[in-house]
N, C-alpha and C positions, 0 to 999 in steps of 0.2 A: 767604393760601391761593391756589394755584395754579388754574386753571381744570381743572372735575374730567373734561373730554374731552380729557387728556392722559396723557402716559405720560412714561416718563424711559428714554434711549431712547441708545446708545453711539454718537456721531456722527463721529469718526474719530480717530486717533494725536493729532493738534493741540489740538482744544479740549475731548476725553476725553467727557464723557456732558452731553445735553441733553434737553430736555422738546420732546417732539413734539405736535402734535395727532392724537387720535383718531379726531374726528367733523371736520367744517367748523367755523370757527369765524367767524363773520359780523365785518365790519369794525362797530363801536362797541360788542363783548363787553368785558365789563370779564374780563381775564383772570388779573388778581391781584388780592390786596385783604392789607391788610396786617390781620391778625386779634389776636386773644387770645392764640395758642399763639406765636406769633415774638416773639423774647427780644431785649432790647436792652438795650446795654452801656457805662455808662460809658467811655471812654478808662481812667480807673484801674481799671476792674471788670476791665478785657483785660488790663493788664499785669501783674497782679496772676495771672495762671492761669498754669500749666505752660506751658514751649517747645510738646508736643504742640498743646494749645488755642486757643494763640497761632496756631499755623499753620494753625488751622482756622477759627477768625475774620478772619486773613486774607484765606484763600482764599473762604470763605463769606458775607463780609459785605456790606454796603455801607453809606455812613455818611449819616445824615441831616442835617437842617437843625441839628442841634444838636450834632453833631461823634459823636454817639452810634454805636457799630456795631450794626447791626438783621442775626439773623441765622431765615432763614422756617427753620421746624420740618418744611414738608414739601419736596419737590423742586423746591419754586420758585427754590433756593439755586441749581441748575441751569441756569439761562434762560442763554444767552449771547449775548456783545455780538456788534452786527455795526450797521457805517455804512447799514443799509438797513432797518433794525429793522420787524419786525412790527405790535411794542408800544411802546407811551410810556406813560412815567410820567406823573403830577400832581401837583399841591399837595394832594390830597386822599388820597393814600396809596393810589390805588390803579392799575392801569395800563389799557389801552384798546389793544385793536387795531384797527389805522390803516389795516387793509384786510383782506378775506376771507386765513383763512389756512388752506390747504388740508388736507386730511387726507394725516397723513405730513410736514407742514412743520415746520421747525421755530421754536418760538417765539424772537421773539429781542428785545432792548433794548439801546438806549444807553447803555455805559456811563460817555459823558460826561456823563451826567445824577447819576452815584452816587457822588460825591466822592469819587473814587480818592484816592489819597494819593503816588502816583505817575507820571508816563505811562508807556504800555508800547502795543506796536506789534502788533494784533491781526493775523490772518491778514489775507493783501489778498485784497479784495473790489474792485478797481480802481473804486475813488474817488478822489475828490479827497482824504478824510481819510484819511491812514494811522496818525497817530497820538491815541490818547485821552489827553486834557489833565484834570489835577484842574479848572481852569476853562473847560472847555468849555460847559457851561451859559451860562454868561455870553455867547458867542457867536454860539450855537446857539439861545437860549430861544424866542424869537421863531418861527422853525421849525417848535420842537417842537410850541407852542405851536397854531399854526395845524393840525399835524393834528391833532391833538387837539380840535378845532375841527371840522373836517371832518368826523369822525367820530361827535359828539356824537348829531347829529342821529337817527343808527341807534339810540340808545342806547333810545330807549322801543322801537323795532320790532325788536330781537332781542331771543332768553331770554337773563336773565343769572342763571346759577343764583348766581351771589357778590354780589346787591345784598342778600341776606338778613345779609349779614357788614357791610355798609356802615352806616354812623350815619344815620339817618334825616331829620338836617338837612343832610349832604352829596346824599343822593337827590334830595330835596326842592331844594339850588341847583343838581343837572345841572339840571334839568327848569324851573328860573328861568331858566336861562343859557341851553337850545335856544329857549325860548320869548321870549329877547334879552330878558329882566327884571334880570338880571344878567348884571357882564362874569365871565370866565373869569378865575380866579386862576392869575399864571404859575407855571412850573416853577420857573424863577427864583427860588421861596420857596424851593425844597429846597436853595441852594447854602450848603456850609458854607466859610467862610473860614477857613481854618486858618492861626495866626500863623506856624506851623513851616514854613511853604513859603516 
């Protein structure tokens, strides 16, 4: 589930419609969480459906640690990459942003963290990266990891209306890990190797 001070919102001819923020959103909000209602998919569960559905779990999806396509139920499906992202994903399914994100911004994530299955050359953003690798995790973990880290620390001092969707054992290790009781599990666990590349 999306964080609920956004909107879905037509952001231009290029990358067609994204999820804006509403209100401010403070830097350590958890602004997705992966819930009940987002449907995930065997590899044979996908091939198996119509050309139309095929091209909507394509477009829609993103593939987890277990090669599975996960597709959110609300407009989260929306969020778009960008080399300078908002939000970062976790090992624990859900995402964090990595610094205040304005009202009227837009939300955005790595989508070298969400095992594409192929690279493709997003708009430039004049970085160094111009293009996303199905293994860029592998690269980048480290990184990610550290904002992710940085951020943590916000995590008990802002509201998060989506810790109520969170497992109560995951809550319970943020709050192990700001308090340095536990280390941070990498992103690194989300990568799927796929034999087909």
């Amino acid at each position: 589930m999306i964080h609920p001070d956004t909107q879905l919102q037509f952001i231009d001819d290029v990358v067609g419609y994204g999820v804006v923020a509403t209100k401010k959103i403070p830097k350590g909000t958890i602004t997705w969480v992966l819930d009940k209602f987002d449907r995930e998919f065997t590899p044979e569960e996908a091939a198996n459906y119509e050309p139309m559905y095929q091209e909507i779990l394509t477009k829609y999806t993103y593939r987890n640690q277990l090669g599975n396509l996960v597709l959110c139920w609300d407009f989260g499906r929306f969020v778009n990459h960008s080399f300078r992202s908002n939000c970062i994903s976790t090992a624990y399914d859900f995402e964090i942003a990595v610094r205040d994100i304005e009202i009227g911004e837009e939300l955005t994530n790595d989508y070298g963290y969400l095992n594409i299955s192929i690279p493709f050359q997003p708009k430039d953003e004049n970085t160094l990266r111009k293009t996303v690798f199905p293994d860029d995790v592998l690269k980048y973990h480290s990184e990610w990891d550290k904002q992710v880290m940085d951020s943590l620390p916000f995590f008990t001092k802002v509201d998060q209306p989506l810790e109520v969707l969170m497992p109560n054992n995951i809550v319970e290790e943020m709050h192990d890990i700001i308090k340095g009781n536990k280390i941070l599990r990498s992103i690194i666990e989300n990568y799927f190797h796929d034999p087909q590349m």
